[in-house]
PLY file of the C-alpha trace (Angstrom):
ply
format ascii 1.0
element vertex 269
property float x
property float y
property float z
element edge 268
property int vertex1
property int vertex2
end_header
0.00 0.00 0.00
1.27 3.21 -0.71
2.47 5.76 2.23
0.95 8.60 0.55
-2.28 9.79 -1.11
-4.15 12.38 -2.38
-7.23 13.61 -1.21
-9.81 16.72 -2.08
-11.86 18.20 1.12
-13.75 20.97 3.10
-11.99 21.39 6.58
-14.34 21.12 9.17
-12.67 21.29 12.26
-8.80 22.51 13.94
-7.23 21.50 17.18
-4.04 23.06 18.89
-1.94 19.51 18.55
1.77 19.64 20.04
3.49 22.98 20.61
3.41 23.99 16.57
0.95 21.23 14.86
-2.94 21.49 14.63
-5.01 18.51 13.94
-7.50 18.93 10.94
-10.97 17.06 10.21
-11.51 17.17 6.59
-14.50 15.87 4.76
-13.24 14.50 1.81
-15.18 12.88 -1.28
-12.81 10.44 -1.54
-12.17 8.73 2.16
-14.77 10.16 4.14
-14.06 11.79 7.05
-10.04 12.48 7.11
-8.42 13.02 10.61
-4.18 14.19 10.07
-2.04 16.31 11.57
-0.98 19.58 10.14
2.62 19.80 11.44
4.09 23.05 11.88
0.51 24.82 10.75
0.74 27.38 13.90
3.69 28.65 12.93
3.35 32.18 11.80
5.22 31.60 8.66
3.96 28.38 8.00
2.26 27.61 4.03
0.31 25.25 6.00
-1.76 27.68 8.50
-4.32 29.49 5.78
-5.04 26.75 4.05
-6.06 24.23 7.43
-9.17 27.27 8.52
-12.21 26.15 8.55
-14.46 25.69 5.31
-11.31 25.99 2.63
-11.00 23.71 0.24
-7.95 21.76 -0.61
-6.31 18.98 -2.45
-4.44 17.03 0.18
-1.07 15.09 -0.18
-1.27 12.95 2.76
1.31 10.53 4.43
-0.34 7.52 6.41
0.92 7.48 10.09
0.20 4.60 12.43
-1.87 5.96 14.78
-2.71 9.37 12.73
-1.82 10.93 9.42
0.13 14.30 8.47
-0.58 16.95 5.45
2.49 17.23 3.68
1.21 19.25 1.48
-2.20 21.69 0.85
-3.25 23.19 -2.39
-6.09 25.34 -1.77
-9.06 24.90 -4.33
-11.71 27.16 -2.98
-12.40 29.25 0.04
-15.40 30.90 1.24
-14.40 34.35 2.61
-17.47 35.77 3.08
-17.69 33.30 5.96
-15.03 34.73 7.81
-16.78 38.36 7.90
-20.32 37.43 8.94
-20.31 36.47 12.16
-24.11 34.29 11.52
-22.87 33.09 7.80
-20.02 31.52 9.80
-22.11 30.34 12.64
-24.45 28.46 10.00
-21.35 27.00 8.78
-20.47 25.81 11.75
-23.96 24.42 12.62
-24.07 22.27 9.18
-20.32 21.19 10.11
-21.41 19.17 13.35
-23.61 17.72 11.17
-21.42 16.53 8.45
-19.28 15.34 11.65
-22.29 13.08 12.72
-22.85 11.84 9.56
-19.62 11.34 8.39
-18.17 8.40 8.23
-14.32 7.20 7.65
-12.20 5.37 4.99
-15.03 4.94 2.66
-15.94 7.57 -0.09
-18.80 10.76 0.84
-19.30 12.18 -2.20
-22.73 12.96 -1.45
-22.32 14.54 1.87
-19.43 16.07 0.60
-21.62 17.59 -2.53
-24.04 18.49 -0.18
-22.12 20.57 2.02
-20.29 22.47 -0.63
-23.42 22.95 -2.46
-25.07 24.64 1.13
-22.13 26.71 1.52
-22.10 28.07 -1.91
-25.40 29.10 -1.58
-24.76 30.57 2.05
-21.91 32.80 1.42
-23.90 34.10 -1.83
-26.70 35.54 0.72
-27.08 39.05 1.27
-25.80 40.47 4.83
-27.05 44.06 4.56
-30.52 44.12 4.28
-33.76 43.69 6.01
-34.82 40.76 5.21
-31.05 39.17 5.80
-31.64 36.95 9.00
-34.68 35.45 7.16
-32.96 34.75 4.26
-30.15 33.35 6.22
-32.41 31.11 8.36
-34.26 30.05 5.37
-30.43 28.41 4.23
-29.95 27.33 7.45
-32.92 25.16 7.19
-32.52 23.97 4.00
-29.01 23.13 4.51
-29.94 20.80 7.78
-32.35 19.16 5.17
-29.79 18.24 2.46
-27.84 17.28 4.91
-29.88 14.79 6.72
-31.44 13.25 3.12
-27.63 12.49 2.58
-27.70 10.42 5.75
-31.07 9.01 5.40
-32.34 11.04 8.50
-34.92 13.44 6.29
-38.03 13.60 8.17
-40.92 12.53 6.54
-43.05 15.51 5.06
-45.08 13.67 2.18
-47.43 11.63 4.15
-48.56 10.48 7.72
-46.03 8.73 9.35
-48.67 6.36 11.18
-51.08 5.92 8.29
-48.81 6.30 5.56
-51.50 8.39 3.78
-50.55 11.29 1.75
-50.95 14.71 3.41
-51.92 17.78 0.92
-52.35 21.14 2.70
-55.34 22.86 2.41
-54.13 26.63 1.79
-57.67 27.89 1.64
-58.68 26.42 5.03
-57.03 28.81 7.67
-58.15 26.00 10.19
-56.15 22.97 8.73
-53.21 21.72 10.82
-51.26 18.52 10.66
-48.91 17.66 13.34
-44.70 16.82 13.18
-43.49 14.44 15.49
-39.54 14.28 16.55
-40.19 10.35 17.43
-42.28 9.17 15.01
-40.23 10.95 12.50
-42.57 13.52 10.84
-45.51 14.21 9.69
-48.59 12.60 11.76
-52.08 13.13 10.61
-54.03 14.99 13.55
-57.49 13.12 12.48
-55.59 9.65 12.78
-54.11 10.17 16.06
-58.25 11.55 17.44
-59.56 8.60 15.29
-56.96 5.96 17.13
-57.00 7.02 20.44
-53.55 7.32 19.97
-51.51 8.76 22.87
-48.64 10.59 20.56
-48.01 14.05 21.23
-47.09 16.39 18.31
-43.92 17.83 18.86
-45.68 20.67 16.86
-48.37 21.69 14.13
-47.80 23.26 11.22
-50.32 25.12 9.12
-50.88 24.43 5.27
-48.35 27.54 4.18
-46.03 26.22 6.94
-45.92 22.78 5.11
-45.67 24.16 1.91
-42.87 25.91 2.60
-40.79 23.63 4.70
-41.28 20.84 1.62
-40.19 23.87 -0.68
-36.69 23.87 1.87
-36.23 20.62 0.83
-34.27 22.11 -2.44
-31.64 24.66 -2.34
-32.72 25.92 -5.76
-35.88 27.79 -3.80
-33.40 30.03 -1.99
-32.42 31.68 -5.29
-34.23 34.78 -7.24
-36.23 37.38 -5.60
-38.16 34.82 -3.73
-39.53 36.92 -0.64
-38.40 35.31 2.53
-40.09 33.39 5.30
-41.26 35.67 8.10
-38.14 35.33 10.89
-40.57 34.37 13.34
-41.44 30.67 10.77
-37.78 30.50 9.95
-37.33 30.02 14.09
-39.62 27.57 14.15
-38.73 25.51 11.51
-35.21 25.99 13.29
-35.83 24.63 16.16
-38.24 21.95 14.76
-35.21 20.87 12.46
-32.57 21.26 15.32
-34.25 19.29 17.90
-35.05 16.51 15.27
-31.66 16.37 14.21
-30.27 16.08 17.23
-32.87 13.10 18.50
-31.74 11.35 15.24
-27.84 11.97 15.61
-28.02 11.31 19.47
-25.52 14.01 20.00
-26.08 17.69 20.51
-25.73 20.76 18.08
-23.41 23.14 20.03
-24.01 26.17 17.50
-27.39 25.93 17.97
-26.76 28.30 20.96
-25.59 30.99 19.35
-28.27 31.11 16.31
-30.65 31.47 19.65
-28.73 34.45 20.34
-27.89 35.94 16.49
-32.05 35.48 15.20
-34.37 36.56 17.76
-38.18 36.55 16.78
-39.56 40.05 15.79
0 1
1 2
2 3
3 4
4 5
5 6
6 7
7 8
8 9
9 10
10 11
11 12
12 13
13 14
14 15
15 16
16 17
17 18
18 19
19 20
20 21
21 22
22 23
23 24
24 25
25 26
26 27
27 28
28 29
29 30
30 31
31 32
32 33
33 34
34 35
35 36
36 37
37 38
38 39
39 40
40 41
41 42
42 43
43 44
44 45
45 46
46 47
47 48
48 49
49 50
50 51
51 52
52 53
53 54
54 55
55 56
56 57
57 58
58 59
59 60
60 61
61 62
62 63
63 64
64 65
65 66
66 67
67 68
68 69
69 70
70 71
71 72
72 73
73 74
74 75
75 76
76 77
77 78
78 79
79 80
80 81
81 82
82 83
83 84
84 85
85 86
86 87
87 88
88 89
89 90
90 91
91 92
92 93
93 94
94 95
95 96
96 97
97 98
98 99
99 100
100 101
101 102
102 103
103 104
104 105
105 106
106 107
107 108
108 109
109 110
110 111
111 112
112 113
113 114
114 115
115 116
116 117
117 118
118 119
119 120
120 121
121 122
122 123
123 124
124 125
125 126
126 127
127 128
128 129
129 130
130 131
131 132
132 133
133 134
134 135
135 136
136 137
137 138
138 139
139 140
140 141
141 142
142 143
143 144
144 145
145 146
146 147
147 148
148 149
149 150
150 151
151 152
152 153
153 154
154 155
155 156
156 157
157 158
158 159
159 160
160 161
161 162
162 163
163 164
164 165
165 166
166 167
167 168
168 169
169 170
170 171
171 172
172 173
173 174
174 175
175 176
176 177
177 178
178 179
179 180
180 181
181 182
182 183
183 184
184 185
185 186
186 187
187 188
188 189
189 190
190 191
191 192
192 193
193 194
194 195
195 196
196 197
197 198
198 199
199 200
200 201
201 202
202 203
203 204
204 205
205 206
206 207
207 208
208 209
209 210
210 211
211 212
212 213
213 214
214 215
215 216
216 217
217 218
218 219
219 220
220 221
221 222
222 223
223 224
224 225
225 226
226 227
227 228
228 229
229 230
230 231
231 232
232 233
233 234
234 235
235 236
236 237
237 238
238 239
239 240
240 241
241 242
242 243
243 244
244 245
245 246
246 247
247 248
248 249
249 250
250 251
251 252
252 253
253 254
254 255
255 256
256 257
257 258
258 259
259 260
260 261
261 262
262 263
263 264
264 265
265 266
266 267
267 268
């Protein structure tokens, strides 16, 4: 087997490793998730330390190690700098990373995840930051991105039919009464008239209304989030936030840590 290879991925993560080295988690198409040390990267001088920051792209020359890996070499292909000077673009980022880390898996190809992640942030960093509709925009990709990212992994919630009756659910956008419920557990969507008609016990984690459904399924493609599409009202984009977050983080058994600071950066109006 050969000592080195090459590799193309997003850096998703940095550690402090030894007095001058940084260890990197890269999502790569190729082997998954890659975990190698940078050496020398926190040097001041070193052609290593740009190109290890978070969400750059780079093809990797790697050396296998016996217990870990080291970068011997980092071409960058693609950065996102608009990132860097939005302090909510960057927390996004951050968000989706966890949950590319979750979902990641090692020594076997992502291509998918990996498309899917580039393909979010691409769309992120093209969002506009000065304007006032700009945290509903930006919550809208948030959204969306959580559900690309989960249909990579197999996690999407269900939003076609009931999860219990397997019936198909079409919203009734003319009836300002009709709800269906979304349930964390069972996984999405449960009819409200089968649960009454049951006896059943479940709980709705929430209800949405017909224009809520609509355009959650709509979040389901990044392609929406283009145009002059006006954006969800900030107050739907937080729901669908925490609706998202919370079932994402039943799902991955493991908690989203930026999910504290959206809380703090998109407040309801």
């Amino acid at each position: 087997m050969s000592q080195t290879y090459q590799a193309t991925g997003i850096n998703l993560k940095s550690l402090p490793f030894g007095e001058t080295d940084r260890l990197v988690t890269v999502l790569t198409a190729e082997f998954g998730l890659l975990r190698a040390v940078a050496p020398g990267a926190r040097k001041p001088k070193s052609r290593l330390r740009g190109r290890i920051e978070p969400f750059v792209i780079n093809q990797l020359l790697v050396v296998r190690g016996r217990s870990l890996d080291r970068i011997i070499q980092a071409e960058t292909q693609h950065s996102y700098p608009g990132l860097s000077k939005d302090l909510a673009k960057l927390t996004i980022a951050q968000y989706w990373a966890e949950i590319a880390l979750s979902l990641g898996l090692s020594d076997q190809p992502q291509i998918e995840l990996y498309a899917a992640l580039n393909a979010s942030l691409v769309t992120l960093e093209r969002q506009p930051h000065q304007s006032p509709e700009a945290a509903a925009r930006l919550l809208a990709c948030l959204n969306s991105g959580v559900l690309q990212l989960l249909a990579v992994g197999g996690l999407t919630p269900q939003l076609q039919a009931c999860c219990r009756s397997g019936q198909p659910l079409t919203p009734v956008i003319d009836n300002p009464d009709w709800r269906v419920g979304f349930s964390i557990e069972a996984g999405g969507l449960v009819d409200l008239a089968v649960l009454a008609a049951t006896g059943s016990r479940m709980r709705p984690t929430a209800t949405l209304t017909a224009g809520e459904l609509i355009t959650l399924r709509q979040l389901t493609d990044l392609e929406h989030l283009t145009g002059d599409r006006p954006p969800l009202p900030l107050v739907t984009g937080r729901k669908f936030e925490h609706l998202l977050r919370h079932y994402a983080q039943h799902h991955l058994g493991k908690a989203i840590r930026s999910a504290a600071l959206v809380d703090t950066l998109f407040i309801d109006s």
